[in-house]
C-alpha positions as a printed Julia matrix, in Angstrom:
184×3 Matrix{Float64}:
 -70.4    12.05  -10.06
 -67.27   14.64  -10.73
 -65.95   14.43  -14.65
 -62.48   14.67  -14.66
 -60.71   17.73  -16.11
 -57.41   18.08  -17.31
 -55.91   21.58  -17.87
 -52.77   23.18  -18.72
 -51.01   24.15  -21.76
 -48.04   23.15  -23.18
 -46.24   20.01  -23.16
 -47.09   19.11  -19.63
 -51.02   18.63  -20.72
 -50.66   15.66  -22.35
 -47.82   14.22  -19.82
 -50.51   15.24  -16.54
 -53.59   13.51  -18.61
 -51.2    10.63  -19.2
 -50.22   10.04  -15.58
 -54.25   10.78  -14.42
 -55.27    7.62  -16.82
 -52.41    5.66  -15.86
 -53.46    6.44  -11.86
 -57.64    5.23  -13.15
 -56.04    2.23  -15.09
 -54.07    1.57  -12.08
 -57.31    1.52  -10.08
 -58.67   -0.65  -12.59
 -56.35   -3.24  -12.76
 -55.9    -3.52   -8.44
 -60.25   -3.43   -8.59
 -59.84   -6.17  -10.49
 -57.34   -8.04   -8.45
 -59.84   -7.49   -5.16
 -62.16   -8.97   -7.04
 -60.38  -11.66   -7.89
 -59.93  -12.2    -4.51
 -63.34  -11.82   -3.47
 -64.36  -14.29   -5.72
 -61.46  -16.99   -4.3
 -62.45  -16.0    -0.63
 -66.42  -14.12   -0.57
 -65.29  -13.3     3.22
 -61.99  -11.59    2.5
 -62.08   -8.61    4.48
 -59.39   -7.31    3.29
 -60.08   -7.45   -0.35
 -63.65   -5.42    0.51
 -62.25   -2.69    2.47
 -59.74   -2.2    -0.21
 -62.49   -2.0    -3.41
 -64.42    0.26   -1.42
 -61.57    2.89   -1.15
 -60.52    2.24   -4.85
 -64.32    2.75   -5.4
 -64.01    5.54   -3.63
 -60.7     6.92   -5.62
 -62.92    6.24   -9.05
 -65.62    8.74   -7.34
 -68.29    5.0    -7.6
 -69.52    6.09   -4.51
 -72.32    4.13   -4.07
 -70.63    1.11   -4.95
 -67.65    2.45   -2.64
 -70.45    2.27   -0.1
 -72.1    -1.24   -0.62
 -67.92   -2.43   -0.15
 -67.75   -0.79    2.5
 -70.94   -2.12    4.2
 -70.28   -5.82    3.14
 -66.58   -5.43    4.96
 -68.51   -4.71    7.79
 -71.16   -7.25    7.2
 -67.86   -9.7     7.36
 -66.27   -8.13   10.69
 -68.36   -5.51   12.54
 -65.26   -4.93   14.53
 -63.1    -3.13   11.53
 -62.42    0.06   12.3
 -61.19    1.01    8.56
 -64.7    -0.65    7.47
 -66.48    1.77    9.63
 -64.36    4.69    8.99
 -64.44    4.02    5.23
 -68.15    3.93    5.47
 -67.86    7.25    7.49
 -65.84    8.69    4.65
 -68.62    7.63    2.08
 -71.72    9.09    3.83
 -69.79   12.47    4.12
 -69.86   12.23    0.31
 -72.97   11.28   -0.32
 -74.49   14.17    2.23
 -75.46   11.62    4.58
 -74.14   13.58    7.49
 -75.91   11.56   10.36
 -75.11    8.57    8.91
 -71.16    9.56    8.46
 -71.47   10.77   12.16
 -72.58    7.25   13.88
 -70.39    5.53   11.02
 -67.3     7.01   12.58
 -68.14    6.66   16.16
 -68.09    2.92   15.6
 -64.91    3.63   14.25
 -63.51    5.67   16.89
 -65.17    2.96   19.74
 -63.17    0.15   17.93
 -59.71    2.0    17.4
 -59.9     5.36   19.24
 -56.13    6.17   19.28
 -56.74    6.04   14.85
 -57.21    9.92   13.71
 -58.81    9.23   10.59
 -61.98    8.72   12.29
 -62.08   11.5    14.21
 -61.34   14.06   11.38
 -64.31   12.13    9.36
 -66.2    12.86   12.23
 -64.97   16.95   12.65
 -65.99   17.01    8.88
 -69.92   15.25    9.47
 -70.5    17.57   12.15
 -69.21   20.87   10.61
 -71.85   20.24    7.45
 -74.45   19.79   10.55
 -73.34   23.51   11.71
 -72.19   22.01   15.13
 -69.13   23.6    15.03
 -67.89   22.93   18.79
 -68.02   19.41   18.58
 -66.35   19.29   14.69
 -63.68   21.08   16.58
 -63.21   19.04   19.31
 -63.21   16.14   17.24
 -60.4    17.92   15.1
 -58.39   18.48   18.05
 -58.7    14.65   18.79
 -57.36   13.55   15.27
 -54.37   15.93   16.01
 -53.87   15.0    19.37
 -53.14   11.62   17.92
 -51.44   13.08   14.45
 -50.13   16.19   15.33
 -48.65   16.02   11.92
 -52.34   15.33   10.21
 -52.32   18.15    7.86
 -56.22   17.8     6.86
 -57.14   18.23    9.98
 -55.46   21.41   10.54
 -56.81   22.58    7.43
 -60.3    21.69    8.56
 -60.08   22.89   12.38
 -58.98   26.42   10.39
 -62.94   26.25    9.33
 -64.58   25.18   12.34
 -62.3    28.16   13.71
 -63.43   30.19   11.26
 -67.23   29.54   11.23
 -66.82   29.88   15.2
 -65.7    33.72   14.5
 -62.31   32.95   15.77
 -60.3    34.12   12.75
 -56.79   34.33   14.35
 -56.62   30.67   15.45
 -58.04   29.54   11.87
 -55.26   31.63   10.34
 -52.91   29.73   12.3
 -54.21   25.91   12.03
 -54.55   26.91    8.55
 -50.56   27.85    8.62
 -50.24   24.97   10.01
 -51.66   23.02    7.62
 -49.53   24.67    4.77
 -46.62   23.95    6.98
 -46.76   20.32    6.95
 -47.69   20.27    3.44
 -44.67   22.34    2.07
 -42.6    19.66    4.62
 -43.75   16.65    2.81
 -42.91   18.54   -0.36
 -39.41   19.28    0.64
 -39.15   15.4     1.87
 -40.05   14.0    -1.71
């Protein structure tokens, strides 16, 4: 598991490390409510797909994972279950796993992009760089505004050799980014 880090100098160290353990106790406090839920209703979907992504955002993977798995234990039709899941494995190194994880995903919701850019990132750890691509394209077919996808069909670009079209999803990428910047 990752330690968190804070750096910086100045007074803006201790404001950033405030606003980091506000965002955990944050997590803390809405774990808690899904588990308050989960204890009201054991087959609240719901309430399990949500702690497995704050399980996720508190870097409990495997934990993130057995949430996951019991969402989909509850409704093997969730595609956010399966996707989740997807996310998880890619984590944990379990690139097969993350692979079939977000097929099932895509099967049950294939117009959702999350999926498919879990998927672009499985494959590209298994060096099958055509297929992470094509599965990149997918997610931005459907989000043509998904900036992590960009970024990450700029690697399978690059690790294909074909340098001028990563340069350019990667500007694409920073493109969207700055946008959301200027929106906030």
């Amino acid at each position: 598991m990752q330690k968190l880090s804070f750096s910086g100098d100045g007074p803006d160290i201790e404001k950033n490390k405030e606003v980091i353990l506000q965002s955990i106790g944050e997590y803390r406090e809405a774990l808690k409510d899904c588990d308050e839920k989960i204890e009201k209703n054991p087959d609240d979907i719901d309430a399990w797909v949500n702690k497995g992504t704050i399980l996720f955002l508190l870097e409990e993977y495997d934990k993130s994972l057995e949430a996951s798995s019991k969402a989909i234990e509850i409704n093997p039709e969730d595609a956010m279950a399966w996707n989740n899941k997807g996310t998880v494995l890619n984590v944990l190194e379990r690139y097969d796993e993350a692979s079939e994880a977000c097929d099932r995903a895509i099967n049950l919701a294939p117009g959702y992009a999350d999926p498919w850019n879990n998927k672009g990132n499985a494959l590209m750890h298994l060096e099958r760089y055509d297929e992470a691509l094509a599965a990149f394209n997918k997610a931005l077919e459907i989000d043509p505004q998904y900036a992590d996808a960009w970024n990450n069909k700029g690697f399978a670009l690059n690790f294909l050799g074909r340098h001028d079209e990563a340069l350019k999803a990667f500007d694409m990428a920073i493109e969207i980014e700055s946008g959301f910047e200027e929106a906030k």
